[in-house]
RODO-2510 file (C-alpha; in nm, 4 decimals, decimal comma):
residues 166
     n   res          X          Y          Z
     1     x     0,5540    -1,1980    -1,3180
     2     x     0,6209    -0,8148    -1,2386
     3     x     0,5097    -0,6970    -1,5739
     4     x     0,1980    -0,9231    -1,5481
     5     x     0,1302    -0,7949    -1,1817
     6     x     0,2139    -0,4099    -1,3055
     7     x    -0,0597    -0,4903    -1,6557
     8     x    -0,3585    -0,6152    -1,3668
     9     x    -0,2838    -0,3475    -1,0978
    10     x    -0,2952    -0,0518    -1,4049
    11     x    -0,5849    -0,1994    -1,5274
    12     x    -0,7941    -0,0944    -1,2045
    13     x    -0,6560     0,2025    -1,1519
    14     x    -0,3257     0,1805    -0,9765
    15     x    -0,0401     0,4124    -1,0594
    16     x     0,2791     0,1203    -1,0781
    17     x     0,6442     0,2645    -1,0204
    18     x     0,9371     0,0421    -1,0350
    19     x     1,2949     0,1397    -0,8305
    20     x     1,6230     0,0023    -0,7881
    21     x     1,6584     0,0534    -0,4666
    22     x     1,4922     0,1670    -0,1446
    23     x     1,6607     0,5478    -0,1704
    24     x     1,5016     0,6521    -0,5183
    25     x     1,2037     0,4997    -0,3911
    26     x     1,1996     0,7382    -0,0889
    27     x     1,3597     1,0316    -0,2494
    28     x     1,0369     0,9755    -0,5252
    29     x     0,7990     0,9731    -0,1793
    30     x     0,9679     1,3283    -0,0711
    31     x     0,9400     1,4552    -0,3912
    32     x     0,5796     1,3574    -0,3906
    33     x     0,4157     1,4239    -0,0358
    34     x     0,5517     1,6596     0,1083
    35     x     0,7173     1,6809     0,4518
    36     x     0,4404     1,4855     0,5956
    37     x     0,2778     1,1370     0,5443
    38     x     0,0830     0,9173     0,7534
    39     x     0,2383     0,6102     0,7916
    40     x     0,0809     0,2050     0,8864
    41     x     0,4392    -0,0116     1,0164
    42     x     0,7268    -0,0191     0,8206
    43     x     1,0141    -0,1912     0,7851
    44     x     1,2950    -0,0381     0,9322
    45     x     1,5356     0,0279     0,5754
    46     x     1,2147     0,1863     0,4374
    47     x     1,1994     0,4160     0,7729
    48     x     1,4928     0,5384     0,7755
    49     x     1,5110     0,5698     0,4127
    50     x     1,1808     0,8186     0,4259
    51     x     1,3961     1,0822     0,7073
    52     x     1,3754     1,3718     0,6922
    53     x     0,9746     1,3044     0,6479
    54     x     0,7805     1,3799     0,9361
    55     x     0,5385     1,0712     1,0237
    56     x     0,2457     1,2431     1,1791
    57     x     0,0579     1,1625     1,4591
    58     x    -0,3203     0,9818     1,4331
    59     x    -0,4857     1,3059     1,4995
    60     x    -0,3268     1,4737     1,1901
    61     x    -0,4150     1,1900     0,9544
    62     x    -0,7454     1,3198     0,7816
    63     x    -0,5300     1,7126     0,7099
    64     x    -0,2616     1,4468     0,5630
    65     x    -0,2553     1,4511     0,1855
    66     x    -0,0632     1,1019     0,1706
    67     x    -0,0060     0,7792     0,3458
    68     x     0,2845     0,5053     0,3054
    69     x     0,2667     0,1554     0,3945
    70     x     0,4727    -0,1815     0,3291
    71     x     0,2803    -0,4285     0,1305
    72     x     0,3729    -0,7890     0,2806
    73     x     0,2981    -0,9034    -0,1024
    74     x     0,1511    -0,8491    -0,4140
    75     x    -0,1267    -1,1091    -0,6217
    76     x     0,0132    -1,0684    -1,0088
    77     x    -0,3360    -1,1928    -1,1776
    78     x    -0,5338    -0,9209    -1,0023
    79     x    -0,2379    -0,6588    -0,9113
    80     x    -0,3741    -0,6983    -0,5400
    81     x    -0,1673    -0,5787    -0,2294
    82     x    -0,1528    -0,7580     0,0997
    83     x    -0,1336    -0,5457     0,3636
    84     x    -0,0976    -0,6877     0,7271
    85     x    -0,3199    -0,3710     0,9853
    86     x    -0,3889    -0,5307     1,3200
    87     x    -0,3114    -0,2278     1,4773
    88     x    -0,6391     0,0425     1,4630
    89     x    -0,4650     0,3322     1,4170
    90     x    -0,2049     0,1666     1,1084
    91     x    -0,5965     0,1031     0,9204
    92     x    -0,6608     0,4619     0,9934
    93     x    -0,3618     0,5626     0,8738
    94     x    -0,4384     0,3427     0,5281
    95     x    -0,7836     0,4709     0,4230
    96     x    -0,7771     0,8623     0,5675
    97     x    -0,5675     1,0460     0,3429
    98     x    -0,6687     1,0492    -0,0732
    99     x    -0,2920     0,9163    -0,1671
   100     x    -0,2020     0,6453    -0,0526
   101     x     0,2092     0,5294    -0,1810
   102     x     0,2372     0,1415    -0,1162
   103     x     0,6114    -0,0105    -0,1296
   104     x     0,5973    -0,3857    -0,2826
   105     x     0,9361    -0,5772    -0,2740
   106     x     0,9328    -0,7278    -0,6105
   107     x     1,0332    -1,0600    -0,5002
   108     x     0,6984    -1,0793    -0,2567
   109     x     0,5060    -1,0871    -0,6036
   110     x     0,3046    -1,4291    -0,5951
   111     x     0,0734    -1,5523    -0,9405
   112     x    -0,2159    -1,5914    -0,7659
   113     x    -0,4034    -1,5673    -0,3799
   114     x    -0,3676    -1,9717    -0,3333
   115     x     0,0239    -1,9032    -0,3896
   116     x    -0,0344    -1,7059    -0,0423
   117     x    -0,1613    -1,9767     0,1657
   118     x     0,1226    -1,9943     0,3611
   119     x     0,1466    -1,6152     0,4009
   120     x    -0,1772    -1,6088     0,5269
   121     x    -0,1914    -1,8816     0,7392
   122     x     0,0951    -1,6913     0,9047
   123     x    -0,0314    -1,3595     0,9542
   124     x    -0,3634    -1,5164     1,0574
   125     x    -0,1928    -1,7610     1,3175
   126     x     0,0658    -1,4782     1,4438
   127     x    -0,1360    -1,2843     1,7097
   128     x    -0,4832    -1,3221     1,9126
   129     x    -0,6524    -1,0623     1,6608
   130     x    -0,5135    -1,0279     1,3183
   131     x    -0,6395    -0,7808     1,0416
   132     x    -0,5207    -0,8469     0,6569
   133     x    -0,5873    -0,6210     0,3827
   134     x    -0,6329    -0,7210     0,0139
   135     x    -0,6396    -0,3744    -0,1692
   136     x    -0,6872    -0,3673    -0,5448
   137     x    -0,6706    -0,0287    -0,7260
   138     x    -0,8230     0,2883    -0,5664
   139     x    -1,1143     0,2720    -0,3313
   140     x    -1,4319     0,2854    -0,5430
   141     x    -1,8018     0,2508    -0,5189
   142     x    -2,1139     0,2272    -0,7088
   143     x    -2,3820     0,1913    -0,4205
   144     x    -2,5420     0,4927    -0,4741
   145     x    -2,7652     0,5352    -0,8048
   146     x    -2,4954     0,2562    -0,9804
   147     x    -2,2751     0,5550    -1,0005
   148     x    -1,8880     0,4467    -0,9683
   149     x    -1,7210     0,7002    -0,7367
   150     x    -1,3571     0,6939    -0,6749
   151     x    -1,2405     0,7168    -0,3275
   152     x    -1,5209     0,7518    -0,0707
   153     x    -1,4341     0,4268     0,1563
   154     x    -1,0584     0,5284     0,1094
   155     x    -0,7885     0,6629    -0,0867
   156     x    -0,8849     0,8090    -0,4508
   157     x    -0,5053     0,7249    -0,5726
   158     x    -0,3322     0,4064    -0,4973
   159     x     0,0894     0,4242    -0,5967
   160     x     0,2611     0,1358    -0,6122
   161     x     0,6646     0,1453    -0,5148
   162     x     0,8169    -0,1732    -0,6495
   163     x     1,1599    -0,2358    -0,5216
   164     x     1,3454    -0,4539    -0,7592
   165     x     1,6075    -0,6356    -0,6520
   166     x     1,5574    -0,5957    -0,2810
***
C-alpha cells in the first residue's frame, strides 16, 4: 500500500521520502530548512527529534521558508494527507510558508477515505469545534484565466516524511 500511496501522491505533485526512523527523518528536516520552521502540533518523538530547530512564533510564519506538521494518516488511492488543525494558528502555520515537510507514519496509510470512517468520526466527535485537513499535492489553482498556478492558497511544495516501521 506504501508504494501505491507514494505512485498517487507523486502523481500530483508531492515530493515522497521514505525513513527508517524518526532521527534521519529530522536530521533530513535540518538539513533542509534551516534553523527555523513553523510548526502545526506534533507528536512529542517527532519534537524532540527536530531540536536544535527553532519553532518560531505565529508572527514569524509568513518570513518562514518551511513548515512541519504530523499527518494523522495518509489515503493510498489519491496520496491524500489528513491533517487534524483545530487550533487557528496550527492552519496558519500549514498554508503560510511555500514548503511545507509533512511526517506520515507508514502504518497510518489507509486504501481509501471510507477506510477512515472511524478516524474521522473521531476527530470530528473529539472537541466542540474540530478542523480536518485533506491535502493532496501542492496548493494549486486555475481560477483565474484557467491558468493552473502552483501555490497561491498555500504551500508551492508539499514533502512527504514516511516513517517506516514506526
Amino acid at each position: 500500500m506504501i508504494d501505491r500511496f507514494q505512485s498517487a501522491a507523486e502523481a500530483v505533485g508531492a515530493v515522497v521520502r521514505r525513513f527508517p526512523s524518526i532521527a534521519e527523518a529530522a536530521a533530513h528536516v535540518r538539513e533542509t530548512a534551516g534553523s527555523a520552521v513553523a510548526a502545526s502540533e506534533l507528536p512529542e518523538d517527532i519534537r524532540q527529534a527536530l531540536s536544535p530547530i527553532t519553532l518560531a512564533a505565529p508572527e514569524e510564519y509568513r518570513d518562514i521558508r518551511t513548515s512541519v506538521s504530523f499527518a494523522r494518516a495518509g489515503i493510498a488511492e489519491t496520496g491524500s494527507l489528513l491533517l487534524e488543525l483545530s487550533d487557528p494558528l496550527q492552519r496558519s502555520a500549514t498554508a503560510l510558508p511555500p514548503v511545507s515537510m509533512i511526517f506520515l507514519r507508514e502504518s497510518t496509510i489507509v486504501a481509501d477515505l471510507p477506510a477512515l470512517s472511524v478516524t474521522l468520526a473521531t476527530l470530528l466527535s473529539s472537541r466542540s469545534q474540530s478542523y480536518i485537513s485533506l491535502i493532496t499535492g501542492p496548493s494549486r489553482t486555475a481560477d483565474i484565466e484557467r491558468v493552473l498556478t502552483i501555490g497561491v492558497h498555500g504551500p508551492k511544495e508539499l514533502h512527504i516524511l514516511i516513517l517506516e516501521g514506526e
